[in-house]
C-alpha positions in Angstrom: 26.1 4.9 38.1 25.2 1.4 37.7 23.7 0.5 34.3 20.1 -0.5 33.8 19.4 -3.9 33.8 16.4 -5.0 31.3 14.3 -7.7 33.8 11.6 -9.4 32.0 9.0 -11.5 33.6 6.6 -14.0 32.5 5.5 -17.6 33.0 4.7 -20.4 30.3 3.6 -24.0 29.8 0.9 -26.3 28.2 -2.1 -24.8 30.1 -1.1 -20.9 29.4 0.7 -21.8 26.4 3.6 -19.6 25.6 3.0 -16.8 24.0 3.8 -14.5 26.9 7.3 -15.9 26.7 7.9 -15.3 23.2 6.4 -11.8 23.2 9.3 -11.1 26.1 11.8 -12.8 24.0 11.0 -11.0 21.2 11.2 -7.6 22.8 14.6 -9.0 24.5 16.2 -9.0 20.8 14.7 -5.8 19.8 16.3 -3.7 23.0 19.8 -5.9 23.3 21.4 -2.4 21.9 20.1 -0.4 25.1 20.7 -3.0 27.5 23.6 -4.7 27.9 22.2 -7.2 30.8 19.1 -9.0 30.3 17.3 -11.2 32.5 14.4 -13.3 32.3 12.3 -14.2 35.9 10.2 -17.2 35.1 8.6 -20.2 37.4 10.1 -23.4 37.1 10.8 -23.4 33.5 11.1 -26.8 31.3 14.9 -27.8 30.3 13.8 -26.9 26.9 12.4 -23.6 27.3 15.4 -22.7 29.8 18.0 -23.4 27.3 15.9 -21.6 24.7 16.0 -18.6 26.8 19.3 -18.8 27.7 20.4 -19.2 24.0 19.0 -15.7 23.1 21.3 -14.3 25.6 19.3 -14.0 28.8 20.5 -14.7 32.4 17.7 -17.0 33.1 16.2 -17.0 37.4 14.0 -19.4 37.9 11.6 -18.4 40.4 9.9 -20.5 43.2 6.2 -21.3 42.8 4.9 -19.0 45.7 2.1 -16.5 45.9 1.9 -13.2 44.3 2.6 -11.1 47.1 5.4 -13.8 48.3 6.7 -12.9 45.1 6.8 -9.3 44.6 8.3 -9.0 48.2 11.1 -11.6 47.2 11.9 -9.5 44.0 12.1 -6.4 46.1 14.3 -7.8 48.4 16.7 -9.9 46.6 16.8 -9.6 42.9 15.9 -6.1 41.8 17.3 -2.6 41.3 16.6 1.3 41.8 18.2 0.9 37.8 16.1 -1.6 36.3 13.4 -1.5 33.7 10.9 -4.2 34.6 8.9 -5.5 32.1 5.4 -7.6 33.4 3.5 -10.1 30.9 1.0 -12.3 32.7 -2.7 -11.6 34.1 -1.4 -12.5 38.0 0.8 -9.6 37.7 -2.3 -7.6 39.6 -2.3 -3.6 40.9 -1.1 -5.0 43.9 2.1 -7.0 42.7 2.9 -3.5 40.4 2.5 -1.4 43.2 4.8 -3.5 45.4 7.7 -3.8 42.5 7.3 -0.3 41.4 8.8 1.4 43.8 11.6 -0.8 43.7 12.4 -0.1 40.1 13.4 2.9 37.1 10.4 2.2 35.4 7.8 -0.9 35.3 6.3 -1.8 32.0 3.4 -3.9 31.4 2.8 -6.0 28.6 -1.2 -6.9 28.5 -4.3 -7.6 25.8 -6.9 -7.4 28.8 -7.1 -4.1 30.3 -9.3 -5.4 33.6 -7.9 -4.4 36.0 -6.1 -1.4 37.7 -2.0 -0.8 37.2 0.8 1.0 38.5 2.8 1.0 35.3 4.7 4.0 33.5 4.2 2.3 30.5 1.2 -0.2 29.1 2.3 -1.8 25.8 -1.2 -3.5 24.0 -0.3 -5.6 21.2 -4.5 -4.8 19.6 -4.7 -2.0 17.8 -7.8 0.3 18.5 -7.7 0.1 22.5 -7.6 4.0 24.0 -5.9 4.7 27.0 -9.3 5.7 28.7 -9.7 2.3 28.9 -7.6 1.5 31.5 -7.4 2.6 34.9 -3.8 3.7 35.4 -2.3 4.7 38.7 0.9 6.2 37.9 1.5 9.4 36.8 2.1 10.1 33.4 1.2 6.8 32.2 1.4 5.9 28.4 0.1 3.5 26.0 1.4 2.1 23.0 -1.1 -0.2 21.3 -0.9 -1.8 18.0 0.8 -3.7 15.3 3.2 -0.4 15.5 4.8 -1.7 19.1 4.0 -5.2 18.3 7.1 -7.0 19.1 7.9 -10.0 16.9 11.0 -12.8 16.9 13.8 -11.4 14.5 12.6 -13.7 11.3 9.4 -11.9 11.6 10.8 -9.1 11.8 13.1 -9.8 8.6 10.7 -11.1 6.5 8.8 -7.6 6.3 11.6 -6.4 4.5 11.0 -8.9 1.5 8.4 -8.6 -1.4 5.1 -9.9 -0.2 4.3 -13.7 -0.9 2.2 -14.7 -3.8 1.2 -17.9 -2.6 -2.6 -19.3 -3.9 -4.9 -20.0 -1.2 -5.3 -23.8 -2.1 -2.5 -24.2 0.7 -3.3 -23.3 3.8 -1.6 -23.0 7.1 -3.6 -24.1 10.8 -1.9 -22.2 13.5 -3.5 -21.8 16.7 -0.7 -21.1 18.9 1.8 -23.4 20.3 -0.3 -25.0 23.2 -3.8 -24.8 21.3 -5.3 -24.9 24.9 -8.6 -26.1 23.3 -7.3 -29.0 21.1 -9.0 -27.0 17.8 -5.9 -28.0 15.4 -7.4 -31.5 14.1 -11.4 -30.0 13.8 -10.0 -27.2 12.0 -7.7 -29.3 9.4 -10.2 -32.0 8.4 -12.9 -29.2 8.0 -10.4 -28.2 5.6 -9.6 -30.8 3.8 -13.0 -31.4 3.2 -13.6 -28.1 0.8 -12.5 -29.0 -2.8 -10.0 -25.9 -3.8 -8.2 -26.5 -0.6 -5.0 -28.5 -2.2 -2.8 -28.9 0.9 -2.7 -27.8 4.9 -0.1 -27.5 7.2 -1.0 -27.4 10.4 1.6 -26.2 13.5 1.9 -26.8 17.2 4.4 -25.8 19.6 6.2 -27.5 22.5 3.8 -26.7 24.5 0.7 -29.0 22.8 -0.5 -31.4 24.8 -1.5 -34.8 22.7 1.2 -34.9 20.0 1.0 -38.4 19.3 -2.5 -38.9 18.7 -2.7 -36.0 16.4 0.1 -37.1 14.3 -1.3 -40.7 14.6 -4.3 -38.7 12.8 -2.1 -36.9 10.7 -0.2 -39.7 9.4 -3.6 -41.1 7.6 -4.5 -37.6 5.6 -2.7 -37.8 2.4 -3.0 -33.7 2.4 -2.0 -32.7 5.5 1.8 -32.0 6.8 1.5 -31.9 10.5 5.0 -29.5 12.0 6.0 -29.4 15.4 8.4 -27.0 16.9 9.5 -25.4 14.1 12.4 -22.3 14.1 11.2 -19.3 13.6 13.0 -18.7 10.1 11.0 -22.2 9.4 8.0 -21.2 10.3 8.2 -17.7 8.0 9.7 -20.1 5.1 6.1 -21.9 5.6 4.1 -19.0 6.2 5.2 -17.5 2.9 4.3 -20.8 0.9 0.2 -20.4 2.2 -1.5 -18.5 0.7 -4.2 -18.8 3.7 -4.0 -19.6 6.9 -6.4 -20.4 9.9 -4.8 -18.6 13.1 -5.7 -17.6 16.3 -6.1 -13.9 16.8 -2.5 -13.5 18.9 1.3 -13.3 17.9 0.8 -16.2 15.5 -2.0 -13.8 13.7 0.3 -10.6 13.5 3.3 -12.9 12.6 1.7 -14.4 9.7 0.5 -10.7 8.2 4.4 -9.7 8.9 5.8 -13.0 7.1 3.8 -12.1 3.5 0.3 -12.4 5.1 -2.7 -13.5 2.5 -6.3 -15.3 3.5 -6.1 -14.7 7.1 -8.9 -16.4 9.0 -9.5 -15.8 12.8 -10.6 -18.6 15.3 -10.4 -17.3 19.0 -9.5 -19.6 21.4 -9.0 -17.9 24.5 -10.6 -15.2 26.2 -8.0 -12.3 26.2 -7.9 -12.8 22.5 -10.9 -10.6 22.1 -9.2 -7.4 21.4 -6.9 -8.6 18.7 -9.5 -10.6 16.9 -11.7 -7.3 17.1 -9.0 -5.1 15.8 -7.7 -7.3 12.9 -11.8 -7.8 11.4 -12.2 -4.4 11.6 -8.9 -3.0 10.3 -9.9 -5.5 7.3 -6.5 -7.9 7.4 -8.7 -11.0 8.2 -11.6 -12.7 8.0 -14.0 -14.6 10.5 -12.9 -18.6 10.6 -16.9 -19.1 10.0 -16.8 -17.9 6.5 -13.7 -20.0 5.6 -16.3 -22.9 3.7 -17.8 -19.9 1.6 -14.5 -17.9 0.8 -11.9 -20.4 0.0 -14.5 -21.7 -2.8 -15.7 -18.8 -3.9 -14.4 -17.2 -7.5 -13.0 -14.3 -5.8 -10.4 -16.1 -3.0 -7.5 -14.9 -4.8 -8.4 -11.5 -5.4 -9.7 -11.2 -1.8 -6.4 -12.6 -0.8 -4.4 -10.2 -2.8 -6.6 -7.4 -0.9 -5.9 -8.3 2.2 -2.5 -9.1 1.8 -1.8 -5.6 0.6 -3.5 -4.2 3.9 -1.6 -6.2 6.0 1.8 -5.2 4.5 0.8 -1.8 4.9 0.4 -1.8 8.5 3.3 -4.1 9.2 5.8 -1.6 8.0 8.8 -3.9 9.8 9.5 -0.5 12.0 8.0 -1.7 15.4 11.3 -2.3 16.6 12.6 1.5 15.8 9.4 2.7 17.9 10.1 0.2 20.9 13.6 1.7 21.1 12.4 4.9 20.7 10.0 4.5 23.7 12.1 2.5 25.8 14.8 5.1 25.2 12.3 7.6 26.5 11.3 6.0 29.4 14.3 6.7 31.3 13.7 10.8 31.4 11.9 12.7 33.7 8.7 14.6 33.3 9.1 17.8 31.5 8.3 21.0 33.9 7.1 23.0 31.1 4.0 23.1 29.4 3.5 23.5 25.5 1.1 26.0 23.8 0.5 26.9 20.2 2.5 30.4 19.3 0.5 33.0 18.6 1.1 36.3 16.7 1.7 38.0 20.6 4.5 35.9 21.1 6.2 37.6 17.8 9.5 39.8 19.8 10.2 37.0 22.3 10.5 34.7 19.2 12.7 37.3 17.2 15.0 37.7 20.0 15.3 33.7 20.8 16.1 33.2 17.1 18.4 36.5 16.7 20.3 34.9 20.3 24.1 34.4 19.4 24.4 31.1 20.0 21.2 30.2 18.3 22.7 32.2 15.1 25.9 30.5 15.2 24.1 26.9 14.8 21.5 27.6 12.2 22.2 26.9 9.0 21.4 30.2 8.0 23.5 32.3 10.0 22.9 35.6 9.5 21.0 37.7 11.7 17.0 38.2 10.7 15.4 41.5 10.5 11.6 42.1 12.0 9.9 43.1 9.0 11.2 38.9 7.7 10.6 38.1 11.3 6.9 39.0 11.0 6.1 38.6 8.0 7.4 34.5 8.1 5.5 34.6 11.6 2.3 35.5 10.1 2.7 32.9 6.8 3.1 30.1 9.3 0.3 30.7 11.4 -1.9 30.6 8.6 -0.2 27.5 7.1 -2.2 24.0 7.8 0.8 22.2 7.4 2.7 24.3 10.2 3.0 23.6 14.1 4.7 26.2 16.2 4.7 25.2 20.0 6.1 27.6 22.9 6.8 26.1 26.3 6.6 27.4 29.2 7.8 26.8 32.6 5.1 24.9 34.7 6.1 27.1 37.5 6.4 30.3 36.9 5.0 30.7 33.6 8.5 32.0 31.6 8.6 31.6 28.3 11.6 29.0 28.1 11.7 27.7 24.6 9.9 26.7 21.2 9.7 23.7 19.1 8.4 23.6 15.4 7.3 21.2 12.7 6.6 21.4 8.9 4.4 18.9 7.8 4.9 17.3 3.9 2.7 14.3 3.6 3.9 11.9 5.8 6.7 13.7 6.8 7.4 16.4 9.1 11.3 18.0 10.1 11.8 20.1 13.0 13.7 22.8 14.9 14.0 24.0 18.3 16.2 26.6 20.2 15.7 27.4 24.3 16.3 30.4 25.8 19.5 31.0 27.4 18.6 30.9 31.1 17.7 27.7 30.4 20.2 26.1 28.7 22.0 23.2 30.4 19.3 21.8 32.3 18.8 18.7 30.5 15.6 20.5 28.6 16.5 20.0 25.3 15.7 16.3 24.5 12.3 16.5 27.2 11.1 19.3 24.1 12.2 17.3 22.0 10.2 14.2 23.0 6.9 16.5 23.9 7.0 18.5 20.9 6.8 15.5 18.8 4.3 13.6 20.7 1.8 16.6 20.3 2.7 16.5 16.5 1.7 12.9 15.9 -1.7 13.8 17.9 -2.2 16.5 15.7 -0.9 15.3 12.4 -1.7 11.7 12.1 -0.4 11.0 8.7 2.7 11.8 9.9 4.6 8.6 9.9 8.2 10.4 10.8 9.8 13.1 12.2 13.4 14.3 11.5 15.6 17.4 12.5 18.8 18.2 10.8 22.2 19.1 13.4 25.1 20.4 12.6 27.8 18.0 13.5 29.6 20.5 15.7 26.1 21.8 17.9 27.2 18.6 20.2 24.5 19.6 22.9 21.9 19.2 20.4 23.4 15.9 19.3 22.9 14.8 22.5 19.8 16.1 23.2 18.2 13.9 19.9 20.4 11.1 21.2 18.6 11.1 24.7 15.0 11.5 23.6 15.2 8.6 21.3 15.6 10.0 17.9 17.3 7.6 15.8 20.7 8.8 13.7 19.7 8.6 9.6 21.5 7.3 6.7 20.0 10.5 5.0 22.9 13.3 4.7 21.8 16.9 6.4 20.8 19.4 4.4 24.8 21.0 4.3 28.3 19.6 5.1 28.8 18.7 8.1 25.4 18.3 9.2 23.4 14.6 10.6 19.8 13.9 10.2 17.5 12.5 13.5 14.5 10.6 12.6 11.5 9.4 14.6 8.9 6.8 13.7 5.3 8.0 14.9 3.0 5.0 15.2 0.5 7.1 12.7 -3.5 7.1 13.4 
C-alpha cells in the first residue's frame, strides 16, 4: 500500500501576509514522524520563501495562478492521491474547492479562524480558543474540531522555549509585532506612541519579509534613540527577543500565541485584520492579554509588573508545550474508520455479561491480576464503581445489531485518568480495539474535563493491544508499567 503523503496548501505574500504559510510549516515539523513525504502547493512563491520551504524539508509545487475550480480539478487530476492527507489554509479554499478535492483524498483537513462558510472537511483545526463546533456548518460526516492554544501549531523554537522557566523581563522593554506583512502599516504609530510614555525604556519593533516600506520605516527608525527596528529575524531570534520584553504590542494571530509560548508577560492586542476577531476575543477573555487601548494607562500604572507577572503565569498555564503530542495524536487518528458500535454507560444489568468478558481466558491471561474473579467480588466492585464520581464504565455495542461487543473504563485522579478495556471474543480481530480506544477516551475528556491525560498500562507480550494503542494515537511513556514487563500509553486531552 502506498504511504500517505502529507500535502499542505496555502498561499502568501505582502497583501495576505504569511501567516498561513508559517502555520503549515509549523505543523509540517510537528507531523515529519508520521509522514515521510511532505509537500507544500503554493502560487508562485518568492525565491526566498521557496527556499525557505524547501529548507524545512518540503517538496515545494508551485502552482499556476488560475481560478479556484481550475484548481481543484488540476489537483484532482495530476498531483493528488486516494493516500493523501490534505491540509487547506486560505479563505478561497471555499465548500466548493473541498468538495471537489475531497473525494480525491484519505482525509482533507482545514486550517481556518473564520468559520463563514460551509466545508467538506473531516477535520477543522481553529487556532481561537472558545469557538464550538455548532458554529460551523460541516458537510462531512463525523466532522471534528480542535480549537485552541492546545492544537495551536507553532515553529520548533516556540515550541522549545515552553519547556524553559518563564521570562522575568520588566515591562519598560517592549516588543511591536504585528505580523510580518503588517497589512495596515500600524508598526511606526504603534512605536512612537510608545516611546512617548515615560516607564517605557526601550522598543523593539519586528517585520517580516513580507512588509512592504522597509526603507522608510528604518529611515524613521534610525532617528529614535530607543527603538531597535528587526527585520526577518529566525525564529530562535525572535524567542531570544521575546523573552528579553517584558511587554509586547502584538496582533491577535500566531505572533500573539508565540509570544505567550516564548515566556509571555504584558500582552497587548491590536487587530489588524478581520479574521483576527476570534483570537483577539479568546485571548481578553481567557485573561492572557490586554486591549492595545489601555497600553497608555497600564504601562504607567504602579501595578504593570504585578499585572505582568499575572498574566504571564496564565499564559504559561495554557501553553503547556504539548500541542504537538495532540496534533499527532489526532492526525494519527484521522486515518481510522468510524467505529460501528455505539457507547453507553454500564449499568448494574449489565453485571453477568461483564463477569464473563472479564473471567474470558484470554482476558485472564493478560491482566495483571490473573486469577479468576468470583461474583460475589464481581458485584460487589460493580456496585462501588457505579457509585464512584471518579469512575466511567462504557459498554459498546454493535450499531447493527445491538450485541454487546466490548467495554472500556476510566479512573479519574485529578488530572489524570488510566484505563482498561477487553472485547468479547467474537469480535476480536476486527480492527476494534484501537476505534474503543479512541471513542472511549473522547467521551472521557467530555465528561471529565480536568482530565489533562489519559494512560493504560500493557503487558509487553499482549502485542494486539500494543498495536491497538499504537493505532489510535496513544503515545508510548517514559513512565514504567505498573509490573515487569509491562509499557505505559498516554494521551493528552486538550482539557475544558
Amino acid at each position: 500500500m502506498t504511504p500517505p503523503r502529507l500535502v499542505l496548501r496555502a498561499d502568501g505574500n505582502s497583501r495576505i501576509g504569511l501567516g498561513h504559510v508559517m502555520r503549515l510549516l509549523a505543523l509540517a515539523e510537528i507531523l515529519r514522524p508520521d509522514f515521510t513525504e511532505q509537500l507544500f502547493l503554493i502560487r508562485e512563491p518568492d525565491e526566498a520563501l521557496g527556499q525557505q520551504l524547501a529548507a524545512a524539508g518540503l517538496r515545494v509545487v508551485a502552482l499556476p495562478a488560475q481560478p479556484q475550480p481550475e484548481e481543484a480539478a488540476h489537483l484532482v487530476r495530476h498531483v493528488l492521491r486516494a493516500t493523501d492527507v490534505l491540509v487547506l489554509d486560505g479563505y478561497d479554499f471555499r465548500y466548493d474547492y473541498h468538495n471537489t478535492v475531497r473525494g480525491a483524498v484519505a482525509r482533507l483537513v482545514y486550517v481556518d479562524d473564520l468559520h463563514g462558510f460551509p466545508l467538506a472537511a473531516d477535520l477543522v483545526l481553529n487556532p481561537a480558543g472558545g469557538v464550538q463546533l455548532r458554529q460551523y456548518q460541516m458537510r462531512q460526516p463525523g466532522a471534528r474540531l480542535l480549537a485552541g492554544p492546545a492544537f495551536a501549531p507553532l515553529r520548533s523554537a516556540f515550541r522549545e522555549a515552553t519547556r524553559q522557566p518563564a521570562s522575568e523581563a520588566p515591562c519598560t522593554s517592549v516588543l511591536v509585532c504585528l505580523g510580518g506583512a503588517d497589512p495596515t502599516h500600524q508598526t511606526r504609530h504603534v512605536a512612537a506612541a510608545l516611546l512617548a510614555l515615560p516607564t517605557v525604556a526601550q522598543v523593539h519593533a519586528v517585520v517580516g519579509s513580507a512588509y512592504s516600506g522597509r526603507e522608510a520605516l528604518q529611515a524613521w527608525a534610525d532617528e529614535q534613540p530607543r527603538l531597535t527596528l528587526h527585520h526577518s529575524l529566525p525564529a530562535p531570534e525572535l524567542v531570544a527577543l521575546m523573552r528579553r520584553c517584558g511587554a509586547a504590542v502584538c496582533s491577535p494571530s500566531t505572533i500573539s500565541y508565540e509570544y505567550c509560548a516564548a515566556g509571555g508577560g504584558l500582552l497587548l492586542l491590536l487587530p489588524v485584520a478581520d479574521n483576527q476577531h476570534d483570537i483577539n476575543h479568546f485571548l481578553l477573555e481567557a485573561g492572557l492579554a490586554l486591549p492595545y487601548p489601555s497600553a497608555p494607562n497600564v504601562l504607567t500604572s504602579p501595578e504593570a509588573n504585578r499585572l505582568t507577572r499575572q498574566l504571564r503565569q496564565t499564559q504559561r498555564h495554557v501553553f503547556d508545550g504539548l500541542a504537538p503530542v495532540r496534533l499527532r495524536q489526532e492526525f494519527r487518528a484521522l486515518g481510522l474508520p468510524a467505529p460501528p458500535f455505539l457507547l453507553r454507560p454500564v449499568v448494574a444489568a449489565d453485571s453477568a455479561q461483564l463477569l464473563a468478558w472479564t473471567n474470558d481466558p484470554t482476558v485472564r491471561q493478560f491482566s495483571f491480576n490473573p486469577e479468576p474473579v468470583a461474583r460475589p467480588a464481581h458485584e460487589q466492585w460493580l456496585a462501588a464503581r457505579l457509585q464512584d464520581p471518579a469512575s466511567l464504565l462504557l459498554l459498546a455495542e454493535d450499531a447493527a445489531s445491538g450485541q454487546p461487543l466490548g467495554l472500556i473504563r476510566f479512573q479519574v485522579e485529578e488530572a489524570r485518568a488510566t484505563l482498561s478495556y477487553l472485547l468479547d471474543a467474537r469480535f476480536r480481530g476486527q480492527g476494534l480495539a484501537p476505534l474503543l480506544l479512541l471513542a472511549g477516551t473522547r467521551v472521557l475528556a467530555q465528561t471529565f474535563g480536568s482530565v489533562r491525560q489519559v494512560v493504560g498500562h500493557v503487558q509487553v507480550a499482549n502485542v494486539a493491544s500494543v498495536k491497538a494503542f499504537e493505532r489510535a494515537g496513544f503515545q508510548l511513556n517514559t513512565e514504567a508499567g505498573p509490573a515487569p514487563d509491562s509499557v505505559t500509553f498516554s494521551w493528552e486531552t486538550a482539557g475544558l
